[in-house]
DOZA-834185 format. One record per atom (N, C-alpha, C, CB): x, y, z. Coordinates in steps of 0.1 Angstrom, whole numbers, padded with zeros to 4 digits, always signed. Glycine has a CB too. Example, Ala and Ser with C-alpha at 12.3 -4.5 7.8 and 13.67 -1.06 7.14 Angstrom:
BEGIN
+0132-0057+0078+0123-0045+0078+0132-0033+0078+0113-0045+0090+0128-0022+0071+0137-0011+0071+0129+0000+0079+0141-0006+0057
# end
This chain:
BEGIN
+0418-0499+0235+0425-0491+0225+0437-0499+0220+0430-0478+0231+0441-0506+0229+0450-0519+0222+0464-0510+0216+0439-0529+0207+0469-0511+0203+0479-0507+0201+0483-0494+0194+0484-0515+0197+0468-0490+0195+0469-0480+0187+0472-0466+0193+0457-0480+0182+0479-0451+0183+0487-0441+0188+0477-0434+0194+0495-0433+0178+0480-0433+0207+0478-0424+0218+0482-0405+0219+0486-0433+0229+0478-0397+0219+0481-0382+0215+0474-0370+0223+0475-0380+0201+0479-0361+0226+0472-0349+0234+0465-0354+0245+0461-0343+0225+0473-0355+0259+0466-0359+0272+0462-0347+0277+0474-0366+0281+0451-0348+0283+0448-0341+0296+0446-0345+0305+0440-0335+0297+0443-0338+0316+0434-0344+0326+0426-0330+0337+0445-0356+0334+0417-0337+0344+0408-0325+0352+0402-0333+0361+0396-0317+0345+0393-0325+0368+0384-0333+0378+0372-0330+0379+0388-0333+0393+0361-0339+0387+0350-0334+0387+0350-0335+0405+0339-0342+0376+0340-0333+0413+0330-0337+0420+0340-0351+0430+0315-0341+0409+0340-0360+0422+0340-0379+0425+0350-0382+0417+0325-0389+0420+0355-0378+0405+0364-0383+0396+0373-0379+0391+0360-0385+0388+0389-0390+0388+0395-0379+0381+0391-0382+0363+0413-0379+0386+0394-0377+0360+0392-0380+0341+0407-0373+0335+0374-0368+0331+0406-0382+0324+0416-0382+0314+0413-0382+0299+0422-0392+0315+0418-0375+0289+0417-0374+0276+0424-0377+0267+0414-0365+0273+0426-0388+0256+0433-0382+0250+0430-0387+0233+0448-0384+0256+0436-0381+0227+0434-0387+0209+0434-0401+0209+0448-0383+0197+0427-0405+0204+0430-0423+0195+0433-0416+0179+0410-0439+0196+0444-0418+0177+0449-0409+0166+0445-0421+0157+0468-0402+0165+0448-0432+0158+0444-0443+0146+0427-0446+0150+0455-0460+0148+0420-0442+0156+0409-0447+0159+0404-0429+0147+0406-0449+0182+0407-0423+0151+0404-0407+0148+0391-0397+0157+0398-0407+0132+0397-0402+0172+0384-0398+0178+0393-0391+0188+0372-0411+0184+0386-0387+0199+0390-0382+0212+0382-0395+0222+0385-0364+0214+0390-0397+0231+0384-0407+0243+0391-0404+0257+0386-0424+0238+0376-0400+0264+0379-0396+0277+0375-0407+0289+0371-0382+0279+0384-0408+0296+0385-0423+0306+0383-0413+0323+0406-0434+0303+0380-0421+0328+0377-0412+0343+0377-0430+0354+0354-0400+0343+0384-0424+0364+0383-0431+0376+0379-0425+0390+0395-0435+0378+0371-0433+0399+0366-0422+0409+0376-0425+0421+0348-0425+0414+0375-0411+0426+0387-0409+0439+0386-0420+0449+0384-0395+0449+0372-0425+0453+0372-0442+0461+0379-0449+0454+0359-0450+0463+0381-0455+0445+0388-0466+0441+0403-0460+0438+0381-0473+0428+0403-0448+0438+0416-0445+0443+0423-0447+0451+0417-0438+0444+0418-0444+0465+0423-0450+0476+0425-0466+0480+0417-0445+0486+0417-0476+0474+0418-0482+0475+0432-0493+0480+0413-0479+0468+0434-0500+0489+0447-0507+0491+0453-0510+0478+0447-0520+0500+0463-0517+0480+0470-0526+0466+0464-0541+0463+0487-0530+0470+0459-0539+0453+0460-0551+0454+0442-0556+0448+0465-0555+0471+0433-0548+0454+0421-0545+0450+0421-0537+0436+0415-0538+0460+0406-0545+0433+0401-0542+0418+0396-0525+0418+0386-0554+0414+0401-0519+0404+0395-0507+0400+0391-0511+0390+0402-0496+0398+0379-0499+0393+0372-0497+0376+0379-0486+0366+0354-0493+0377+0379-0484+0353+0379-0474+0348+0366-0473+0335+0394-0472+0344+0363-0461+0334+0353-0462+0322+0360-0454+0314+0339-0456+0325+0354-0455+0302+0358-0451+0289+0346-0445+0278+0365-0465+0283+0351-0436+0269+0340-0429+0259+0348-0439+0245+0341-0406+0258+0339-0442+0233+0344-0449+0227+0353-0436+0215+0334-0460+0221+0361-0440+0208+0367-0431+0202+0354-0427+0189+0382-0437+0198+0347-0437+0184+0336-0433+0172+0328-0422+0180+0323-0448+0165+0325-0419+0191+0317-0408+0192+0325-0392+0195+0307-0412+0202+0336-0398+0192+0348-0381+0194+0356-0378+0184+0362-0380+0205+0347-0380+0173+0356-0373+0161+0358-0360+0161+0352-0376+0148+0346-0351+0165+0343-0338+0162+0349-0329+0176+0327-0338+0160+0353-0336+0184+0361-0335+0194+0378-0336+0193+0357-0344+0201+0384-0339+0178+0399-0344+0184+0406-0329+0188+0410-0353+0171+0413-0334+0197+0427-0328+0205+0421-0317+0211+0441-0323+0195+0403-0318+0218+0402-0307+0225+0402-0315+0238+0389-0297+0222+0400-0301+0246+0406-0306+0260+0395-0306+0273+0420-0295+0264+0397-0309+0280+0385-0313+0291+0380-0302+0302+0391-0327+0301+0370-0299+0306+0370-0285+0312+0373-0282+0327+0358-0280+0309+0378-0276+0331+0388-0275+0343+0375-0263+0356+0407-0263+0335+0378-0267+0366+0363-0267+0372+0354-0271+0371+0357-0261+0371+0351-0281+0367+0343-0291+0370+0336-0291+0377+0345-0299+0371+0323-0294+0380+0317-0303+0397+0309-0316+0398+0305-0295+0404+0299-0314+0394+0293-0327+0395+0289-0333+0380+0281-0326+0404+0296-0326+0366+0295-0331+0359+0304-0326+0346+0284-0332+0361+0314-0339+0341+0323-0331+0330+0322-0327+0318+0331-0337+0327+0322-0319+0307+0321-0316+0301+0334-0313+0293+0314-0311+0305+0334-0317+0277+0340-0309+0265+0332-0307+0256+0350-0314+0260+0342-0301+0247+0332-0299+0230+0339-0300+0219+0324-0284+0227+0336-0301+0205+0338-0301+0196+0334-0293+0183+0337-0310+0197+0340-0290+0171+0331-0285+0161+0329-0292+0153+0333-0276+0157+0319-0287+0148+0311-0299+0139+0312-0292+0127+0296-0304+0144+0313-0278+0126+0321-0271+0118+0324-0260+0122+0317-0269+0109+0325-0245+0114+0329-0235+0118+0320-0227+0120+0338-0230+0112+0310-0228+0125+0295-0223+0128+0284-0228+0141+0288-0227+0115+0292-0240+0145+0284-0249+0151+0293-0261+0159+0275-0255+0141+0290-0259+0175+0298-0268+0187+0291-0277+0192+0303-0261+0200+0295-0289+0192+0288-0299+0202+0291-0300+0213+0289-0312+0199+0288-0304+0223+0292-0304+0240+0284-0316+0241+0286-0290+0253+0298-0324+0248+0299-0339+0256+0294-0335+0269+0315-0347+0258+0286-0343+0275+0288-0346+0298+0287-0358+0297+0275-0341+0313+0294-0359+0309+0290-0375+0317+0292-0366+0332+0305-0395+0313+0278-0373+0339+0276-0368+0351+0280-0379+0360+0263-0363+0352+0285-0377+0373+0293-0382+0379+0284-0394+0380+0298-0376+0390+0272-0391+0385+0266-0401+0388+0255-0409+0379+0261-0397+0399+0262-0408+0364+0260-0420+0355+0269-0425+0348+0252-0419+0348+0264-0438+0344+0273-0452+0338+0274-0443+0318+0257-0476+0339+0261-0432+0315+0263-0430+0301+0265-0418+0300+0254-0433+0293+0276-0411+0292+0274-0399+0288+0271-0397+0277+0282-0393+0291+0266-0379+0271+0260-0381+0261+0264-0366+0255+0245-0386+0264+0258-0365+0243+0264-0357+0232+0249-0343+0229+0269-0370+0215+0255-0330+0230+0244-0327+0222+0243-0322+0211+0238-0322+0227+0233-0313+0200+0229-0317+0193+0236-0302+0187+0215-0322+0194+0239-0302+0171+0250-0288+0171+0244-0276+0176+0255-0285+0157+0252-0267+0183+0247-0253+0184+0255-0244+0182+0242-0251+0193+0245-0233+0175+0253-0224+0165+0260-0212+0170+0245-0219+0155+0270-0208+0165+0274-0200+0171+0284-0188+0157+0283-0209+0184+0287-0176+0162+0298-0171+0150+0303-0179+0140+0309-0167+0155+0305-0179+0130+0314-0184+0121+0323-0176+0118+0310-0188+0110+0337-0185+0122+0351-0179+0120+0355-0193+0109+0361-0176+0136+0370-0177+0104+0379-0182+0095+0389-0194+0099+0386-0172+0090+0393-0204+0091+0401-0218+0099+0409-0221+0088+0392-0234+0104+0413-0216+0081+0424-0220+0067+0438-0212+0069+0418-0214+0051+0439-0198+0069+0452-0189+0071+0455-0184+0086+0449-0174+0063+0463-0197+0091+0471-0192+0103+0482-0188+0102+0473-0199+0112+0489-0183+0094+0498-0179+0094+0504-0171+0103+0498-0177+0085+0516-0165+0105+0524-0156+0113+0536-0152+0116+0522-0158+0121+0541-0141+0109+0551-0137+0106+0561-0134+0115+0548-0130+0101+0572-0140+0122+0583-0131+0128+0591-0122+0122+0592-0137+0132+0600-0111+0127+0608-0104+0124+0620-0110+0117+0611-0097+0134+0625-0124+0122+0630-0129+0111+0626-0134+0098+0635-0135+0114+0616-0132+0094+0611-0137+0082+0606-0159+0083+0626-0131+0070+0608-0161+0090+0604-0174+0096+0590-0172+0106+0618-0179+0107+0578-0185+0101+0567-0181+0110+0570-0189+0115+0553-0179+0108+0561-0187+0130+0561-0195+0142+0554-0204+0143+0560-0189+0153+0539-0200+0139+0524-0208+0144+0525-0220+0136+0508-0199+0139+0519-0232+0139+0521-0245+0135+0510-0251+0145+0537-0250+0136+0500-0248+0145+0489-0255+0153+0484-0270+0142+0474-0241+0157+0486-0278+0153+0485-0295+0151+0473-0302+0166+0506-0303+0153+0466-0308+0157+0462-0317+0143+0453-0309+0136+0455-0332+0145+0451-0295+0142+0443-0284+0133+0439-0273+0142+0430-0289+0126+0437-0264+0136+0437-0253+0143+0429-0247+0150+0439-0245+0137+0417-0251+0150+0404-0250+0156+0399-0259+0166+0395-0248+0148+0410-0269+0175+0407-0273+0185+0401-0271+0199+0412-0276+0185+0395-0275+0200+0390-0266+0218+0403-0269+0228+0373-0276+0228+0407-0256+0230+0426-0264+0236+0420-0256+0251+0449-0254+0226+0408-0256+0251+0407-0250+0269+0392-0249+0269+0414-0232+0274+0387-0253+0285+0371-0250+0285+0372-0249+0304+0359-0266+0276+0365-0239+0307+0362-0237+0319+0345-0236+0324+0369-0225+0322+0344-0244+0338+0334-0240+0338+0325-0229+0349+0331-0249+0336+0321-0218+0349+0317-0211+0360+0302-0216+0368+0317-0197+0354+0296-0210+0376+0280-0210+0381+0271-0209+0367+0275-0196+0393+0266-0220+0364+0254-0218+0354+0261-0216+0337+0244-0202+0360+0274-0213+0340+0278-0214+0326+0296-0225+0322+0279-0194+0321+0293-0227+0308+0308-0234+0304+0313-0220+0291+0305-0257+0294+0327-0217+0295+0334-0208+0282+0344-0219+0278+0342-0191+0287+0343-0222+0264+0352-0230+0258+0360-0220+0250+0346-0241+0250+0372-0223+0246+0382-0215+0241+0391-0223+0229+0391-0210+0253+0394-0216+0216+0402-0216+0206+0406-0208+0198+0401-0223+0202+0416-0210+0188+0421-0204+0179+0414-0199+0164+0431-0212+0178+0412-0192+0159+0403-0189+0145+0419-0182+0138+0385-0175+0148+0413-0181+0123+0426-0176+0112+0421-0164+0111+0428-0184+0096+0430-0156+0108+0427-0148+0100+0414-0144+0089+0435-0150+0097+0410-0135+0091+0403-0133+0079+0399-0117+0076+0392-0141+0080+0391-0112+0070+0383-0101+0061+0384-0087+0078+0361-0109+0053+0383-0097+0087+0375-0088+0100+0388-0084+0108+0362-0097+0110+0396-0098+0112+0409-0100+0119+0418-0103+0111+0408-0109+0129+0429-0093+0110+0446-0092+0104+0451-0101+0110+0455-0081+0106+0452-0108+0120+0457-0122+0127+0448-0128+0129+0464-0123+0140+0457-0144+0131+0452-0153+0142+0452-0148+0154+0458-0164+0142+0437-0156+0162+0428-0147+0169+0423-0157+0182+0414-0142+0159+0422-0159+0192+0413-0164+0204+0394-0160+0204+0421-0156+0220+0391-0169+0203+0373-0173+0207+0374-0177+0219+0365-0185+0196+0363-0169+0224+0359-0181+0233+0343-0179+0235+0369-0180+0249+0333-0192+0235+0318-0188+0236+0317-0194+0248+0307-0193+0224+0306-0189+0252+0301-0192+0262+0286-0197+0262+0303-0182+0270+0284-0209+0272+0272-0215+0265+0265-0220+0284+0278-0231+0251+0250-0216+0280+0246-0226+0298+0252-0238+0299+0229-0232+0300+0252-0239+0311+0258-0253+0314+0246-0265+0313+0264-0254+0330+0228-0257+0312+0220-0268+0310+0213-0273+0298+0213-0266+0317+0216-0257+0291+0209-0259+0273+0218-0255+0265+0196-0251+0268+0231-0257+0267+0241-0259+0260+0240-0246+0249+0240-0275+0255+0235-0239+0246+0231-0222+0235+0242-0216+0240+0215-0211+0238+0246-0214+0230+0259-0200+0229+0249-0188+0236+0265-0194+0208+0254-0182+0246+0243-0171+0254+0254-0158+0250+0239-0175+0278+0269-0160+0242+0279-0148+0242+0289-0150+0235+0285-0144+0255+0298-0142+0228+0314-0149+0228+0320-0134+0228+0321-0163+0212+0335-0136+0231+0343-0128+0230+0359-0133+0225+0342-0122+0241+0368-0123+0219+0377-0130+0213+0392-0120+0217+0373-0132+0195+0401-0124+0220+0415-0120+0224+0421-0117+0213+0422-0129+0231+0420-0106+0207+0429-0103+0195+0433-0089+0196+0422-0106+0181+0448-0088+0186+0450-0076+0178+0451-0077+0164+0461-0071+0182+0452-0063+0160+0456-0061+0147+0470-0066+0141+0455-0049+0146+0484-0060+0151+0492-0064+0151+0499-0076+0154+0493-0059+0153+0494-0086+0159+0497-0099+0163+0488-0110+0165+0504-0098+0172+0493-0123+0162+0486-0134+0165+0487-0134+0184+0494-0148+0155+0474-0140+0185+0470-0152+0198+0467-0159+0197+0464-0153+0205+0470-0170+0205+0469-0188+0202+0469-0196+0214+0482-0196+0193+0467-0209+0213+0469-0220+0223+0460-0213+0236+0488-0224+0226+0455-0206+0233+0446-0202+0247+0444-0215+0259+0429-0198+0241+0445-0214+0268+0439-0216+0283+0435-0210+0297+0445-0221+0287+0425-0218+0302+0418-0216+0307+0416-0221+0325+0411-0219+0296+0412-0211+0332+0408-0219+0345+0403-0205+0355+0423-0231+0352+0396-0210+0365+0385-0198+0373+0389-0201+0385+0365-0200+0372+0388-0190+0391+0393-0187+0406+0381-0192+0413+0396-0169+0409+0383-0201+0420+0374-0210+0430+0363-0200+0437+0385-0218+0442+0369-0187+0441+0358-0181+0454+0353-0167+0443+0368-0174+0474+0358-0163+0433+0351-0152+0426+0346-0155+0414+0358-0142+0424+0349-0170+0406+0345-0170+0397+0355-0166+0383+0335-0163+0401+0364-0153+0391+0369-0144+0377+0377-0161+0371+0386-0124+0382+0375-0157+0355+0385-0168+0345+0400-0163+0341+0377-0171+0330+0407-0168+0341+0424-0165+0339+0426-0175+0328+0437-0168+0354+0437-0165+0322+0443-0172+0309+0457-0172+0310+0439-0165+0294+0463-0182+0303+0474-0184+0296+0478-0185+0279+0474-0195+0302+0485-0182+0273+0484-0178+0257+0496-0173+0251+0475-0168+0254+0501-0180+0238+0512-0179+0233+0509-0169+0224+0518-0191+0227+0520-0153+0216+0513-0150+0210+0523-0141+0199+0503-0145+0217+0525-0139+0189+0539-0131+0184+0538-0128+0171+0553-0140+0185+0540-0123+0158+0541-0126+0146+0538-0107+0144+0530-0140+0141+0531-0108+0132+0527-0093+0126+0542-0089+0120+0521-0080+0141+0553-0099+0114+0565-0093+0109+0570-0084+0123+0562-0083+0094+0565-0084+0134+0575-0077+0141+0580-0078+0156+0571-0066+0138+0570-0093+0161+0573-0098+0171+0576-0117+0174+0561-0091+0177+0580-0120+0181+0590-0135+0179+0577-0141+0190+0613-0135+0186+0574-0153+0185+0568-0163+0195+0572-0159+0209+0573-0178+0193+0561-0155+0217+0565-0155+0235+0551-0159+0241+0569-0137+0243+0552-0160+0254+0542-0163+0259+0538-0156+0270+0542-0173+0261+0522-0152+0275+0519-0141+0284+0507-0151+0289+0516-0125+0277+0502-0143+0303+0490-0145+0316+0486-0135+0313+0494-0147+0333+0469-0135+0322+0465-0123+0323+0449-0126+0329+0466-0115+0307+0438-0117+0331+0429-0121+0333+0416-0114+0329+0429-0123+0342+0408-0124+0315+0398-0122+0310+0391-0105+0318+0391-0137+0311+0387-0095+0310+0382-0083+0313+0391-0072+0316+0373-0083+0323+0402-0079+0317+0412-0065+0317+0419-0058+0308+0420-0066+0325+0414-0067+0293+0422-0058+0287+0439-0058+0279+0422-0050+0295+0446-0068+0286+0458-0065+0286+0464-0077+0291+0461-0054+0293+0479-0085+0287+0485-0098+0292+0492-0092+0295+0489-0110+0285+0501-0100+0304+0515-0097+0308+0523-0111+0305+0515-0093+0326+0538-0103+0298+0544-0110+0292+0554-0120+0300+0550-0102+0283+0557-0130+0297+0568-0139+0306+0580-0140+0299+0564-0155+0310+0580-0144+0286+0588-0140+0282+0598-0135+0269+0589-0145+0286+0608-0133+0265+0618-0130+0257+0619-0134+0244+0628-0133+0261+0616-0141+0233+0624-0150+0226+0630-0138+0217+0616-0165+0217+0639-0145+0212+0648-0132+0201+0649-0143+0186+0671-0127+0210+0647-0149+0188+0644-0163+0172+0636-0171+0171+0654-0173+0168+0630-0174+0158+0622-0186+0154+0626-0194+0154+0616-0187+0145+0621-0210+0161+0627-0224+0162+0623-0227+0145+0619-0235+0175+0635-0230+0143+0634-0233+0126+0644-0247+0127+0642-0217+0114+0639-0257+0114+0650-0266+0110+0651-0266+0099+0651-0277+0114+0662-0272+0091+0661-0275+0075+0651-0288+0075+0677-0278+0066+0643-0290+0063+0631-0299+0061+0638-0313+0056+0621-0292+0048+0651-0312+0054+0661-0324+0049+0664-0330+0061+0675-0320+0040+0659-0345+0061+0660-0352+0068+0653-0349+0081+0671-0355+0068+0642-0340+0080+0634-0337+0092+0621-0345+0094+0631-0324+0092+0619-0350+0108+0607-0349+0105+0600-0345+0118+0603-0361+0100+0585-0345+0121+0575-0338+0127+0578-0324+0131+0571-0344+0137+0578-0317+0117+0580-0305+0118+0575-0301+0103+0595-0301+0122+0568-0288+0105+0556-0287+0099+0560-0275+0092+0544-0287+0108+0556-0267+0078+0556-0257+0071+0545-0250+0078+0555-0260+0055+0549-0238+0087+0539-0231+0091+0537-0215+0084+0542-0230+0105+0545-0217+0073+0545-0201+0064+0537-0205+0049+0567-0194+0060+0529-0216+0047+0518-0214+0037+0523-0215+0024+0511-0199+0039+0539-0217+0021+0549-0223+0011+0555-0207+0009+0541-0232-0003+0558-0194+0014+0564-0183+0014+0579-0188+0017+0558-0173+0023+0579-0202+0029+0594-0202+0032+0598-0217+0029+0599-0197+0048+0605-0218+0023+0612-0228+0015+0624-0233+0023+0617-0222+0000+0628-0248+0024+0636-0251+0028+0632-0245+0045+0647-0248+0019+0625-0248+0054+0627-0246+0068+0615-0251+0072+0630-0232+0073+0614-0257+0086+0593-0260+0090+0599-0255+0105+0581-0284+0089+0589-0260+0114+0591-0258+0126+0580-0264+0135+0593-0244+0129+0580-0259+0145+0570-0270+0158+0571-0258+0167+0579-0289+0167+0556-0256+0170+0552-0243+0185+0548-0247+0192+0542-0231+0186+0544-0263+0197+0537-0266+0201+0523-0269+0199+0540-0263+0205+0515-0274+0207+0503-0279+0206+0495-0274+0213+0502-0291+0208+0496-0271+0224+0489-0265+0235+0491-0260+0250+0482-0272+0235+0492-0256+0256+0489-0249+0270+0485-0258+0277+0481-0239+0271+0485-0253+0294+0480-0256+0302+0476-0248+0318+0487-0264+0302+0464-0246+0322+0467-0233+0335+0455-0240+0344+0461-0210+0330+0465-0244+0354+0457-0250+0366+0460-0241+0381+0461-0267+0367+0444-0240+0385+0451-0232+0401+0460-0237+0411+0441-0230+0411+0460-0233+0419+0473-0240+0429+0465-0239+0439+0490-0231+0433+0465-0252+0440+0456-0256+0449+0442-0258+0448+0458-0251+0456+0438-0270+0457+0423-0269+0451+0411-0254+0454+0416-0284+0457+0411-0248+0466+0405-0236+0462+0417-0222+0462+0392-0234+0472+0419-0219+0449+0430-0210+0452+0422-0198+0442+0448-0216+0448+0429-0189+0443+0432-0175+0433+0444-0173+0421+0434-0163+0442+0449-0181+0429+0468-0185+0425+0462-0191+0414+0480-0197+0437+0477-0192+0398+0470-0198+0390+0488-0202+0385+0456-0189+0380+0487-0212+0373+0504-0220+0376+0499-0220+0364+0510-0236+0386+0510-0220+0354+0512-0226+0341+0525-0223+0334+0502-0224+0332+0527-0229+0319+0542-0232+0315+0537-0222+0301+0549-0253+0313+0549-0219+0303+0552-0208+0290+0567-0210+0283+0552-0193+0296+0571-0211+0272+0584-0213+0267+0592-0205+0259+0583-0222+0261+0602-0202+0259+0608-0189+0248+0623-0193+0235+0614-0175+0261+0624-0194+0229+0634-0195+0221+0647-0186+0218+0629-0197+0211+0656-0190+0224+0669-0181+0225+0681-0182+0219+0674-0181+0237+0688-0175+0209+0698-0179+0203+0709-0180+0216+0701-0170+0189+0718-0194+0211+0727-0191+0222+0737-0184+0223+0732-0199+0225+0745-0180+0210+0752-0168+0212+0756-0165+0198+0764-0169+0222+0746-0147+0201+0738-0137+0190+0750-0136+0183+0730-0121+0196+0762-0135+0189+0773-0130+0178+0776-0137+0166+0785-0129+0183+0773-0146+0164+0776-0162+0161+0769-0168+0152+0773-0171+0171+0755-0166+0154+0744-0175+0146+0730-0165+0150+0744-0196+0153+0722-0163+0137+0709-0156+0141+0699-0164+0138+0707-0142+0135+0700-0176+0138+0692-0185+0135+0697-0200+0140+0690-0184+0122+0685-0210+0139+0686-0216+0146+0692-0235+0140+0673-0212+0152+0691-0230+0125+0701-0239+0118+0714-0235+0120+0700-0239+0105+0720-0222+0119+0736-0225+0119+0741-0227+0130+0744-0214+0115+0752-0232+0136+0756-0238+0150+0760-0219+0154+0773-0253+0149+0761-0217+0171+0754-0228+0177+0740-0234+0178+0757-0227+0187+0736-0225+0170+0720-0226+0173+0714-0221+0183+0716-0237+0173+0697-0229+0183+0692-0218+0200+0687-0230+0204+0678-0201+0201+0683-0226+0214+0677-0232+0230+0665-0231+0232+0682-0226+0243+0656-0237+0236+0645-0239+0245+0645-0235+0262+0642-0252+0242+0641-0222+0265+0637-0222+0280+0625-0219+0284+0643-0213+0287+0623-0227+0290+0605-0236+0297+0604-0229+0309+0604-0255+0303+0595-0216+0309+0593-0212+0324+0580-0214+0331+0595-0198+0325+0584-0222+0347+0570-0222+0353+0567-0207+0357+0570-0233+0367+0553-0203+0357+0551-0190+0361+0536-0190+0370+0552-0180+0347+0537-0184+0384+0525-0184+0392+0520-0168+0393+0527-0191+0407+0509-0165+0386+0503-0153+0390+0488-0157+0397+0503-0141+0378+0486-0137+0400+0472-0136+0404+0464-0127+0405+0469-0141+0413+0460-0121+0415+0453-0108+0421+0464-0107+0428+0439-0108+0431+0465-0096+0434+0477-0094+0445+0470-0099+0457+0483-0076+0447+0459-0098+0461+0448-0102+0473+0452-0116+0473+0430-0099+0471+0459-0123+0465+0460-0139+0465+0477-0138+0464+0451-0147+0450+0482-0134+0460+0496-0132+0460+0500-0129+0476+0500-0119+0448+0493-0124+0482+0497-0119+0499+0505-0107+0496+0508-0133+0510+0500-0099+0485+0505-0086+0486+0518-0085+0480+0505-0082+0501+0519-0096+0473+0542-0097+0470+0539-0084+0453+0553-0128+0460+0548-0091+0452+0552-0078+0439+0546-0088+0422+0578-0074+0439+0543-0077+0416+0539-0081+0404+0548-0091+0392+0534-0069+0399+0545-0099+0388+0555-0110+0382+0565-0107+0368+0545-0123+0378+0574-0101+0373+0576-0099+0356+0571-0105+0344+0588-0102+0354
# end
């Protein structure tokens, strides 16, 4: 890959390996690299191998992410459009991995993500596009991959997909999607409780003119997230002299862009746990009296919270997480 921009890391495991992902932004591919846990241990001094996917075969793949649960063989995917996913493996125990052939699924909307806060500033700003696979898990006999769709005719917001497909013939066998009427959901993630199987999410989600970027947990079939946290303003800057910061209001707001991030992350704690860990962020003016936004001094802040939930049967009975 030599000198070229490097973008959107992951990483996961399988079985034998750890693996890694990330953009070859000048290549325009996705390329996943993996090393096996023996040559891990390895003393100092001794030779490792690493393998590599070339970036020409991950275009249809960029900035999705690698699937978490793994076993003896990794998997991601891509779209090839808005109708149709490809799914990558490389099995532990080969030198080639391979691509398969598109399969079809719902067609969703990918143009109007928009999303409105109460201050009249939107939040959503999904980069390098909106329909990335930003999560994929995999259970017994099946992989659920997960992303973001726009708005459209059916859904008043931006919306969470997620399909589910065999893990051996790769066919969409289902999907289901995390939405309201009143608000966007986004940046979905993903990961499964080692001894039941159940899948847990992580997910940023706010807008409808009447709620501010926050971020919530929860777990797939129940219905309902629980919130972590607060924000009371939209991270906004003036567009003068700015840069990587993006018009996320569709040209309605003039003079301001902003940045929500890119994506999530929800890994268990520990390798067989119920417990599940991930980062959620909130935007706070620093003081309301003062400034209600995040151009006039003093402006606001960024607070990054780690947050562990679960079942309570995995919690050891403690109290539920704000």
């Amino acid at each position: 890959m030599g000198s070229d921009w490097l973008d959107y890391p992951d990483l996961s495991t399988s079985d034998g390996y750890l693996y890694a992902s990330v953009d070859d932004v000048t290549a325009g591919g996705l390329v996943v690299m993996r090393i096996s846990y023996k040559d891990m241990q390895l003393p100092a001094g001794n030779t490792v191998t690493w393998d590599f996917t070339a970036p020409k075969n991950g275009k249809s793949a960029v900035a999705s992410h690698l699937t978490q649960n793994a076993t003896g063989t990794m998997y991601w995917a891509g779209h090839d459009d808005n109708s149709h996913l490809r799914v990558f493996s490389w099995a532990d125990g080969s030198n080639r991995y391979f691509w398969s052939a598109p399969r079809p699924h719902n067609s969703y909307a990918n143009s109007d993500y928009t999303s409105k806060a109460p201050d009249g500033q939107y939040w959503y700003a999904p980069r390098p596009k909106g329909d990335n696979i930003t999560s994929a898990v995999h259970r017994p006999g099946e992989l659920w991959f997960a992303w973001t769709a726009a708005r459209d005719t059916t859904f008043a917001q931006p919306y969470v997909i997620i399909a589910k497909l065999s893990d051996s013939s790769f066919n969409v066998t289902s999907e289901l999607e995390v939405w309201n009427s009143n608000n966007a959901y986004a940046y979905p993630a993903l990961a499964a409780n080692s001894a039941t199987s159940e899948v847990a999410i992580s997910l940023m989600w706010g807008g409808g003119g009447n709620f501010y970027l926050n971020h919530a947990v929860g777990f797939l079939g129940d219905f309902v997230v629980w919130i972590t946290t607060s924000s009371d303003v939209t991270f906004s800057l003036n567009t003068a002299g700015t840069t990587g910061c993006d018009d996320a209001s569709g040209g309605a707001v003039t003079g301001r862009c902003t940045r929500s991030g890119d994506y999530l992350s929800l890994r268990r704690v520990g390798n067989s746990s119920g417990l599940f860990s991930t980062l959620g962020y909130e935007i706070k003016l620093v003081d309301p009296t003062r400034s209600t936004d995040c151009v006039t001094a003093p402006g606001c802040r960024q607070d990054v919270r780690y947050v562990e939930f679960g079942r309570p049967r995995d919690t050891r009975g403690g109290e539920l997480i704000p």
